[in-house]
N, C-alpha and C positions, 0 to 999 in steps of 0.2 A: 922686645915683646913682653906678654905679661910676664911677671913673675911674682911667687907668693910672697905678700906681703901685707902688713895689715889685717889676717886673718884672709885673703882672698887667695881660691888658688880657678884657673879654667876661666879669669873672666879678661876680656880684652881692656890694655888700656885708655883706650877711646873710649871706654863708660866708666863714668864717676868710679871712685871710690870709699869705700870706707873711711873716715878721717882724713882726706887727702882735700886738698884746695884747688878751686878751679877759678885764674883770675878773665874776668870779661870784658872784652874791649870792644868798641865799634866806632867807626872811623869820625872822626875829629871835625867838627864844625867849626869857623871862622866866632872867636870872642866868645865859644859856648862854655861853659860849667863844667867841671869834669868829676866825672863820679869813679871813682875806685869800689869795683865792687869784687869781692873774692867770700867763695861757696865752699861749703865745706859738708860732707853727708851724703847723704843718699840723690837720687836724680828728681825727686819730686823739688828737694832745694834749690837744686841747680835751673828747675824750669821756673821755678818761685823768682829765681835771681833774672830769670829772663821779664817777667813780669815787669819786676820793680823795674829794671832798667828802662821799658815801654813807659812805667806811669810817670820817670823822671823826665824821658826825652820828650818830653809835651814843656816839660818847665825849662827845657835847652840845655838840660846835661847830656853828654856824651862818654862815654866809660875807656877810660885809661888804665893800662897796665903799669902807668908808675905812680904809685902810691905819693911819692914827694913830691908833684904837679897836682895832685888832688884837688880840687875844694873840699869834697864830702868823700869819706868813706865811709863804708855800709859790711859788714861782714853778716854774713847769710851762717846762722849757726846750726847745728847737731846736737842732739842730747842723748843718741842713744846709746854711746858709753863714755866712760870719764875721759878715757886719754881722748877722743874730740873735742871737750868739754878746755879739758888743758890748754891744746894747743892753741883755741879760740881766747884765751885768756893770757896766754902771751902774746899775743900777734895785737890785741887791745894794749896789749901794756906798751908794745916797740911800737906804736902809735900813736901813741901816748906821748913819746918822750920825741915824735916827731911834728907834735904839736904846741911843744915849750918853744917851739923856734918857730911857727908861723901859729901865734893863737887862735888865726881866725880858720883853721881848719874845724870842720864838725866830722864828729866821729859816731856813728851810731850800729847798732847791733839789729840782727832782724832772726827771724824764725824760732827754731826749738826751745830756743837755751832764755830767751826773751820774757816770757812771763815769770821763771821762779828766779834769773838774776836779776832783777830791774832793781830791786832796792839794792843792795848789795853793789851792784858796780856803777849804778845810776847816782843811788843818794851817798853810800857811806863809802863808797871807792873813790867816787867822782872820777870815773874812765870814761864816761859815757855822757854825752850828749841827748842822744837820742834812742828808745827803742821803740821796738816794732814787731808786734805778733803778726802769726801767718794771715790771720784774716784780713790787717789793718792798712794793708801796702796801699789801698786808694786812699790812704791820710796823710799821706809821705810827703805828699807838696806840701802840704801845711804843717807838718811835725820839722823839716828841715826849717820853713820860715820861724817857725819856734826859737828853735834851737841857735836860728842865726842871731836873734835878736836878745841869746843869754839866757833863754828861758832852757828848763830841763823838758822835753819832748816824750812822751808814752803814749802810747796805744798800744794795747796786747787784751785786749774783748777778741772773745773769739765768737765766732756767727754761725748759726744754724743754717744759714742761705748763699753764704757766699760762694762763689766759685769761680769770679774773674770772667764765667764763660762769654763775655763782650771784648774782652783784651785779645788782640792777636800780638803776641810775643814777639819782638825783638829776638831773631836767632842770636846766639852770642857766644863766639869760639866757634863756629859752626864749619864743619867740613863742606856744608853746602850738599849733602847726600843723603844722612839720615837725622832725623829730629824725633823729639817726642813732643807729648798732646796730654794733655791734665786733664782726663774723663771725670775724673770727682776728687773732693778733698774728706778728710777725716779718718774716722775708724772709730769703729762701734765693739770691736771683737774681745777689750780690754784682757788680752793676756798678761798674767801677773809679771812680766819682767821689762814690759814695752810701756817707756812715757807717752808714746803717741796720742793715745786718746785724750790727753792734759793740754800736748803741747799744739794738737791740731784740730781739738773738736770733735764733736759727733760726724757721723758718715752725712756725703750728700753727694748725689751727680747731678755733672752737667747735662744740658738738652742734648740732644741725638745730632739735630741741625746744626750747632754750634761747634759739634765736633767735626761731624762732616763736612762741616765750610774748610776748617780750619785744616785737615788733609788734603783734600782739593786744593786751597790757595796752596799748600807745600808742595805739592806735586805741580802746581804751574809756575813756580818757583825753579824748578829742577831737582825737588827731592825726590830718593824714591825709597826710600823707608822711614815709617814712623812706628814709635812705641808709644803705645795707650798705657798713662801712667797714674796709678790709683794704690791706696794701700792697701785694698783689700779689690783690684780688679773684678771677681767673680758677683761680687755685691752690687754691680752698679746694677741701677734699675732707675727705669723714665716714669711718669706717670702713675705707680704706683708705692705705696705707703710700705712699712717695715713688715706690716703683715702680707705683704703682696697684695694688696686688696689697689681696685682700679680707683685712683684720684678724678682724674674729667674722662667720665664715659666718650665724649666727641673728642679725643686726641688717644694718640698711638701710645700703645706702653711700648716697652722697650727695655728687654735684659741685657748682658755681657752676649749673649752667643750673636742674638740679632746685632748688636752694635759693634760686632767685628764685623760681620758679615757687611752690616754698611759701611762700613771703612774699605774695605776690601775692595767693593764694587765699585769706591771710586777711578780704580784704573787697575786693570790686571799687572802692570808695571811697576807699583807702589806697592812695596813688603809692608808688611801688619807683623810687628811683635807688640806685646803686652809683658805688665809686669805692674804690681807682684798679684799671684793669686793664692787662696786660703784653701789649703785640701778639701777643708767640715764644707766650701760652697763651691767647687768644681764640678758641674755636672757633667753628664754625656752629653750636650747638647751643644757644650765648648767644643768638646772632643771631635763633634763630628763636623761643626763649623769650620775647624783645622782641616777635619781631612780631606773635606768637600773642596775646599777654596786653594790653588797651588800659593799664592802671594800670600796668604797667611802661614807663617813659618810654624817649621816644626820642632820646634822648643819652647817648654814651658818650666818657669822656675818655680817650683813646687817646695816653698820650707816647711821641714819636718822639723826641727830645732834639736830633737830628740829621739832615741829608737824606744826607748821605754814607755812602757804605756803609764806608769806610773808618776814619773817625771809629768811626761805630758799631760796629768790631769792637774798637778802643780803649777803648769806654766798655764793653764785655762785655756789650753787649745782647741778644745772643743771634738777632738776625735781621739782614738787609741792609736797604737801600732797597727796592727790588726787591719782597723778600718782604713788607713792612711794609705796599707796596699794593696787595698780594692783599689784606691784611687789609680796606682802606679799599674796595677794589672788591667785596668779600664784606660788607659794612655799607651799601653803595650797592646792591647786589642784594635782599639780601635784608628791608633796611628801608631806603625809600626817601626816606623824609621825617625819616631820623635825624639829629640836628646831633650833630657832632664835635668835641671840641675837644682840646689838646694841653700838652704839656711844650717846652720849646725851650732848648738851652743851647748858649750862643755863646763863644769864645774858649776851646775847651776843649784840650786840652796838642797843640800843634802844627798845628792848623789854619791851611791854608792859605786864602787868597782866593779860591783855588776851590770847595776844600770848604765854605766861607762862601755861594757863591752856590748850591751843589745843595742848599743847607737854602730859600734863598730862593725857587728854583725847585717844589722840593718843596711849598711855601707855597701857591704857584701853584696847582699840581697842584691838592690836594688840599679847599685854601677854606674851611681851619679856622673854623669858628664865634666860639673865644672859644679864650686860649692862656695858658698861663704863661709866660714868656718872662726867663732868666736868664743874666747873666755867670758863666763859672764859677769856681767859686771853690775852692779848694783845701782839704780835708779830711784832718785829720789820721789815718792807721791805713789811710786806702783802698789801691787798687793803684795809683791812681793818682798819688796821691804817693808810693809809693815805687819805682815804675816810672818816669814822665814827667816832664819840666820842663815847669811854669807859665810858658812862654814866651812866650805871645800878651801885649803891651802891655796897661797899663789900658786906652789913649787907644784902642787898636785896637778892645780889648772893646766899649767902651763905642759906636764909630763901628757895628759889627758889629749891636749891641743895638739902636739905634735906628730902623735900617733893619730889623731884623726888626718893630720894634715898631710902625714907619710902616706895612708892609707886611698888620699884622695889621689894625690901625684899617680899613682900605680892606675887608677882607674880613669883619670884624664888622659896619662900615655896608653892605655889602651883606647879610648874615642880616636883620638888623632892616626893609631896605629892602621885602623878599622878602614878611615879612609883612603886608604895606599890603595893604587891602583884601578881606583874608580875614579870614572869623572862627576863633576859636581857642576852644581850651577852658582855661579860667584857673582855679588854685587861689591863694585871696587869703590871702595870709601876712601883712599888717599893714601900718600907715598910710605912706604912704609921708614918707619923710624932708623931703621938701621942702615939703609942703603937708600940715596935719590935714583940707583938704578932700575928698585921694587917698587911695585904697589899692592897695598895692601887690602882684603876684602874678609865676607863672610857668607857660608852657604845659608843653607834654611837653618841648618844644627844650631849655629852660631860656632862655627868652627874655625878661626882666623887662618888665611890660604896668603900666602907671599906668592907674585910672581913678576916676571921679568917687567920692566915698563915696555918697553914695544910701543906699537902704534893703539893703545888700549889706553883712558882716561877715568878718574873717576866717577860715575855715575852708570857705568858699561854695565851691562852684565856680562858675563862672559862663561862659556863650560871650559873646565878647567881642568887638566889629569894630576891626581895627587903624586910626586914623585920619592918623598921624603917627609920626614918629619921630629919632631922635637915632643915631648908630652902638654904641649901647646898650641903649637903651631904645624901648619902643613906646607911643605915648599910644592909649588906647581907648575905646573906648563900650560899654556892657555892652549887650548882645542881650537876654540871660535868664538866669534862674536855673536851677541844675539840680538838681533833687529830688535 
C-alpha cells in the first residue's frame, strides 16, 4: 500500500507520483515501431504521455516496456524540483550508452524540463536527438522523421490555443476503471517558486463538449471514474475572456461548477474527481455542485503550501492564512463529510521557526486527510530565484520536513480510524498489491478499502463495513453489491 515517500504521505499508489516513472505499454502490432515511453511528474504528464502515444500510433508505433527493443524513446519530463530533474538526466545518460550498440535508436525528451535543456543536452551534451515542449506533441511525426534522418529535432513554442481537445487518448497502463480528462492546459497564477507558467504556458480550456464526449466514450468503455485534470481546475471557464466578460453572445459560457456538473450527468454510475484547485478561486458554487451531485466525490485537494500569511505573500498565492480558512470552513459547511487534503512546502526562502510552526499549527487546525509534503527546492526562471536567497539549511529543511510529515501520519491515522465501523460505498479498481486474494477500491473520501476477492470484480461498486485498519488503509468486509 502507500507509503511516505518522496514527500507524499495519504495518497494511493495507483496515482502518479512525485518524481516517480510510469512506463506505457499497449499491445503489439504485427512489423509496428515500438516506442518506449516512461513519465515521470505530476498526472497532467502522464495524460500528455497518453496523448503522444495517440499522435505516434497513427505513424504505427505501439509502446513497449522494454526499452532495448525500442526504436524511439520518449521520456516525458518534470521540472518541479531538482531531484526529478536528476533522475530524468541519468535515465538519458543509460540510454545513451544503450545506443553506442544499435546507433539507429532515437532518443528524445518531452514536457517540462524541454525548453530550458534543449541546448545543453541537445547541442553541447549531444544525449538528445530530439525535443518536444508540451504544446508541440502534433509535430512529433515529423520531429522523429528529423531525427531519423541525422538531423537535430526541436519544437518547444508554446501556444495560446492548444489543448489537444480533438485527441481522444490512448488509455496506457490503465486499470480499465478509472482515467482522467485534460479540461485545460497552462497557469496564469505565477506563484514565485512554480516553473509552470514557463514550462506550460498561459491558462486555456478545453470546450465543454469535448469534455463531455470524452467521459461518455469512458464510461461506454466500462469506466467509472474520471478525474478532471487542470493546474489551476477552479479557473476553467468556456466562452468567456480573463475578465469574465461573454466572448459569442449565441453559445453557452461555462464555469468549473457547471462543467462538473456536466460530467456528472453523464451517468449517475461515473465518479467525478478533479484536481488541482487554487483556494484565491474555489467558490461556493463548486461546494454545492459537490453536495448536490452523489457521483461527484467528496474530496478536494486544497494546496496551502504554507500556514504563514507572510510566506504566503512570498510565494504570490494570492490569499492569507486567514482567508484560506474561510475556504476550509466553507468545505466543512457546506459538505460535511468532505476529506481534504493538501500541498505543503517547507524551507521555503527565509522562513523562520515561527513561520515553520503556523504551518504546523495550521495542520492542527485544519486535519488534513492525506498531504504532499516538500523541501523547497529552487527553480530556475521563477521569481523566486530571482528575487530571494535559498537560505534555509539542507539539515533545517529536512528537520522542518519530517515534523510536518510525523505530524501528517497522526492525522491520516485518524481519517482511516474514523472509518471503523461504518459502512461505505467502494468502487473496486483492481487486486490489490499485496495479496491476489484482495481487491482493492476507494470510497468518495478517497480512502483506499482492501477486501476479500469473493465473487466481486473490478468495476463493482460495493457497501463495504470497515473492519480494521492501518494509518492508510481500511481492511473490509463487503455488505452488498450495488446494481
Amino acid at each position: 500500500m502507500a507509503k511516505i515517500k518522496e514527500g507524499l504521505v495519504g495518497k494511493e499508489i495507483i496515482e502518479s507520483r512525485q518524481g516517480e516513472a510510469t512506463i506505457m505499454e499497449t499491445a503489439p502490432g504485427k512489423n509496428a515501431k515500438k516506442l518506449f515511453l516512461e513519465s515521470y511528474g505530476c498526472q497532467m504528464n502522464f495524460s500528455d504521455s497518453e496523448l503522444v502515444a495517440t499522435i505516434l500510433a497513427k505513424e504505427g508505433y505501439v509502446t513497449t516496456r522494454d526499452a532495448s527493443d525500442a526504436d524511439l524513446v520518449l521520456i516525458n519530463t518534470c521540472s518541479i524540483r531538482e531531484n526529478a530533474e536528476t533522475r530524468v538526466r541519468h535515465r538519458i545518460e543509460q540510454y545513451n550508452r544503450m545506443k553506442k550498440e544499435r546507433p539507429e535508436l532515437i532518443i528524445g525528451m518531452l514536457g517540462c524540463m524541454a525548453e530550458r535543456l534543449k541546448d545543453k543536452l541537445l547541442e553541447e551534451e549531444k544525449l538528445l536527438d530530439l525535443v518536444v515542449g508540451p504544446d508541440a506533441y502534433r509535430d512529433l511525426p515529423n520531429l522523429v522523421k528529423q531525427a531519423g534522418s541525422g538531423q537535430k529535432a526541436v519544437n518547444v513554442l508554446l501556444s495560446r490555443e492548444e489543448t489537444y481537445a480533438d485527441i481522444n487518448p490512448i488509455r496506457l497502463n490503465s486499470n480499465g476503471v478509472t482515467s482522467y480528462i485534460s479540461i485545460m492546459r497552462g497557469c496564469d497564477n505565477m506563484c514565485s517558486f512554480c516553473v509552470v507558467p514557463f514550462t506550460r504556458g498561459r491558462e486555456r480550456s478545453r470546450s465543454p463538449e469535448t469534455i463531455v464526449h470524452e467521459a461518455k466514450y469512458l464510461f461506454e468503455q466500462g469506466y467509472r471514474e474520471v478525474t478532471l485534470l487542470g493546474q489551476n481546475v477552479d479557473s476553467y471557464r468556456w466562452n468567456t475572456n480573463r475578465k469574465h466578460e461573454v466572448i459569442d453572445k449565441e453559445k453557452e459560457t461555462v464555469n468549473f461548477a457547471q462543467l462538473l456538473i456536466k460530467v456528472a450527468k453523464v451517468s449517475p454510475k461515473l465518479r467525478v474527481r478533479f484536481s488541482t484547485s487554487h483556494p484565491k478561486d474555489m467558490t461556493d458554487e463548486v461546494l454545492e455542485a459537490i453536495r448536490d451531485h452523489h457521483n461527484i466525490c467528496n474530496y478536494i485537494h486544497l494546496p496551502v503550501q504554507s500556514g504563514n500569511s507572510d510566506i504566503l505573500k512570498k510565494m504570490n498565492r494570492g490569499y492569507t492564512r486567514e482567508w484560506y480558512m474561510t475556504r476550509i470552513e466553507a468545505i466543512r459547511n457546506i459538505i460535511p463529510d468532505c476529506a481534504i487534503s493538501t500541498d505543503l512546502i517547507t524551507g521555503f526562502c527565509g522562513e523562520t521557526t515561527e513561520q515553520h510552526q503556523d504551518t504546523l499549527s495550521l495542520m492542527r487546525e485544519v486535519q488534513y486527510d492525506s498531504a504532499y509534503m516538500f523541501l523547497y527546492s529552487e527553480r530556475p526562471r521563477t521569481l523566486a530565484q530571482r528575487k530571494y536567497e535559498d537560505d534555509i539549511p539542507l539539515e533545517t529543511k529536512k528537520k522542518r520536513h519530517n515534523e510536518i510529515v510525523q505530524l501528517q501520519q497522526e492525522h491520516s491515522g485518524i481519517r482511516t480510524k474514523n472509518c471503523l465501523d461504518n459502512t461505505h460505498e467502494i468502487l473496486i479498481e483492481g487486486t490489490s498489491k499485496r495479496s491476489e486474494d484482495h481487491l482493492f477500491g476507494r470510497n468518495s473520501q478517497n480512502v483506499v478499502f482492501i477486501i476479500p476477492r469473493g465473487d466481486v470484480k473490478p468495476g463493482d461498486y460495493i457497501m463495504a463495513k470497515a473492519i480494521t485498519c492501518t494509518s492508510q488503509t481500511v481492511i473490509a468486509e463487503v455488505v452488498n453489491k450495488i446494481d
